[in-house]
C-alpha positions as CSV (number, residue, x, y, z in Angstrom):
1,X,7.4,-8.0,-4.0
2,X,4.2,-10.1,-2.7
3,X,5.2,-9.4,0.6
4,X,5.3,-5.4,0.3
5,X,1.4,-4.7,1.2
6,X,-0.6,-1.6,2.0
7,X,-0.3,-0.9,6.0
8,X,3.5,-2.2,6.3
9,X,5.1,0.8,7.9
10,X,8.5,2.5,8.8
11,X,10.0,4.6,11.0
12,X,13.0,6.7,12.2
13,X,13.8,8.8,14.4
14,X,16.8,11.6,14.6
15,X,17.7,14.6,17.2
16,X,17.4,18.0,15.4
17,X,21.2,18.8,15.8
18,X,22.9,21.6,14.6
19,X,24.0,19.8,11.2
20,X,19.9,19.6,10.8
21,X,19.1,23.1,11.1
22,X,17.8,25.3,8.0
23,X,21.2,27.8,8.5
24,X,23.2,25.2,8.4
25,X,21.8,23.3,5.5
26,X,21.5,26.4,3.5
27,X,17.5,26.7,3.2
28,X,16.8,29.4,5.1
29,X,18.4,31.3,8.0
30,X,16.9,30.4,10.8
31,X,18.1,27.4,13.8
32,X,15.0,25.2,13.0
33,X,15.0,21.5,11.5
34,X,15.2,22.4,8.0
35,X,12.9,20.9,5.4
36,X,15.7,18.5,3.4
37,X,16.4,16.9,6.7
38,X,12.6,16.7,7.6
39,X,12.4,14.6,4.1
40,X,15.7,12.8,4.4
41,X,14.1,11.6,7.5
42,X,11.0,10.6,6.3
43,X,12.3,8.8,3.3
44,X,14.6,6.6,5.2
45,X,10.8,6.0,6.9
46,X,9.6,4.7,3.6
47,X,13.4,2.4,3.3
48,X,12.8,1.3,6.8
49,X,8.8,-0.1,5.9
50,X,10.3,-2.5,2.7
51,X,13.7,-2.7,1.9
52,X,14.2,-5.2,4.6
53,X,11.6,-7.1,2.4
54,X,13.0,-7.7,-0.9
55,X,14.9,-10.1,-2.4
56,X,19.0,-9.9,-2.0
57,X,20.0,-8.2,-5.3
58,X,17.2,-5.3,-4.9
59,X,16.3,-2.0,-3.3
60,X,13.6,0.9,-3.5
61,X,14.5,4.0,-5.0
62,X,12.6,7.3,-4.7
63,X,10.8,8.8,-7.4
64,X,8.5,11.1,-5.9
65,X,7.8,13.8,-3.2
66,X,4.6,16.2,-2.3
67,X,5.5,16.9,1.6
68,X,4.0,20.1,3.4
69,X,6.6,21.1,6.8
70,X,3.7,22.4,9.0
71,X,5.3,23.4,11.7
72,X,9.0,24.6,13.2
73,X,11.0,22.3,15.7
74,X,14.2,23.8,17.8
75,X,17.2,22.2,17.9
76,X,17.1,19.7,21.2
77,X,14.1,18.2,20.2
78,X,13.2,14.7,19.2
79,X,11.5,14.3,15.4
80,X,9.9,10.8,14.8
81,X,8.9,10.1,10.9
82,X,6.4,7.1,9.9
83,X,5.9,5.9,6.8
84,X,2.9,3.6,5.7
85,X,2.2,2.1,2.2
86,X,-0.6,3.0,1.0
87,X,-0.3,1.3,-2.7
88,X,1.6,-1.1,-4.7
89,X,1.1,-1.1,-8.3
90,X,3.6,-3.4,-10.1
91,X,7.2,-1.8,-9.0
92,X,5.6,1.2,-7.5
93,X,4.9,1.8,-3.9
94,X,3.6,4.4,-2.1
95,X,3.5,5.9,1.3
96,X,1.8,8.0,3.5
97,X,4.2,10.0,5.3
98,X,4.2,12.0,8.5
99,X,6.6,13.6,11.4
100,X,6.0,14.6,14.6
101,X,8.2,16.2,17.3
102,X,7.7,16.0,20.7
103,X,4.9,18.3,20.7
104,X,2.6,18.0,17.5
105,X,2.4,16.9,13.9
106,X,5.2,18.9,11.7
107,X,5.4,17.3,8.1
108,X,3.2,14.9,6.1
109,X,2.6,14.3,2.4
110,X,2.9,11.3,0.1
111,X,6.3,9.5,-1.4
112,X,6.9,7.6,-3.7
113,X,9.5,4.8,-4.7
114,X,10.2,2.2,-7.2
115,X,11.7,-1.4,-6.2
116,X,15.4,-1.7,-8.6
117,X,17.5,-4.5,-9.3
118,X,20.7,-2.5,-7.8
119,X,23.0,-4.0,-10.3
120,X,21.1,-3.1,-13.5
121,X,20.5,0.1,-11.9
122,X,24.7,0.7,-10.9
123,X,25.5,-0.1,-14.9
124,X,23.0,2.7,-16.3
125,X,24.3,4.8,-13.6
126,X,28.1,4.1,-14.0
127,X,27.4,4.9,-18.1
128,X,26.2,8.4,-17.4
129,X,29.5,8.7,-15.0
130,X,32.4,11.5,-16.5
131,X,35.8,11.8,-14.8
132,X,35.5,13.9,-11.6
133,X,36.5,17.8,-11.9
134,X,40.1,18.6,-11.0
């Protein structure tokens, strides 16, 4: 972890597609890039900056989201997320986060996610597991 510092960043980029639009995702009814896939977007952002980092056996996790989506984007258009820690208290980092598309800022906010050991993490996950609905 003494190599995840404030100013490491991460990006991603994506095509709004129809798959990424708000009627197709189910929040809202309109052919724009929907929210979820705004934040999907800029939380693989926030993977990208660290994950890459840590030791084999770990992984970041995330916690936290306060994201305002500040402006529409049609399908077509490029969206670029960036990702930029900002803090690391013990497990804890967090991010500034932004998206753009090819004309202006759309989405910013702050994100927040903890650094796991992935196989203690997989047994408390697997004990809360109950047999799949026929």
């Amino acid at each position: 972890m003494e190599n995840i510092r404030p100013g490491l960043r991460g990006e991603q980029t994506t095509t709004v597609t129809r798959a990424l639009v708000a009627s197709h995702l189910g929040s809202g009814g309109i052919d724009v890039y929907a929210t979820p896939a705004m934040i999907a977007l800029m939380e693989a952002a926030a993977v990208a900056a660290i994950d890459h980092l840590l030791p084999e056996g770990q992984a970041s996790v995330g916690v936290e989201l306060s994201v305002k989506h500040l402006a529409a984007t049609p399908p077509g258009q490029r969206v670029r997320a960036q990702a930029e820690v900002t803090d690391v208290e013990g497990r804890r980092v967090t991010f500034a986060i932004r998206a753009w598309d090819e004309d202006e800022l759309i989405g910013e906010g702050v994100h927040t996610r903890y650094v796991i050991d992935i196989e203690r993490f997989l047994k408390k996950v697997q004990a809360k597991a109950r047999p799949a609905p026929e």
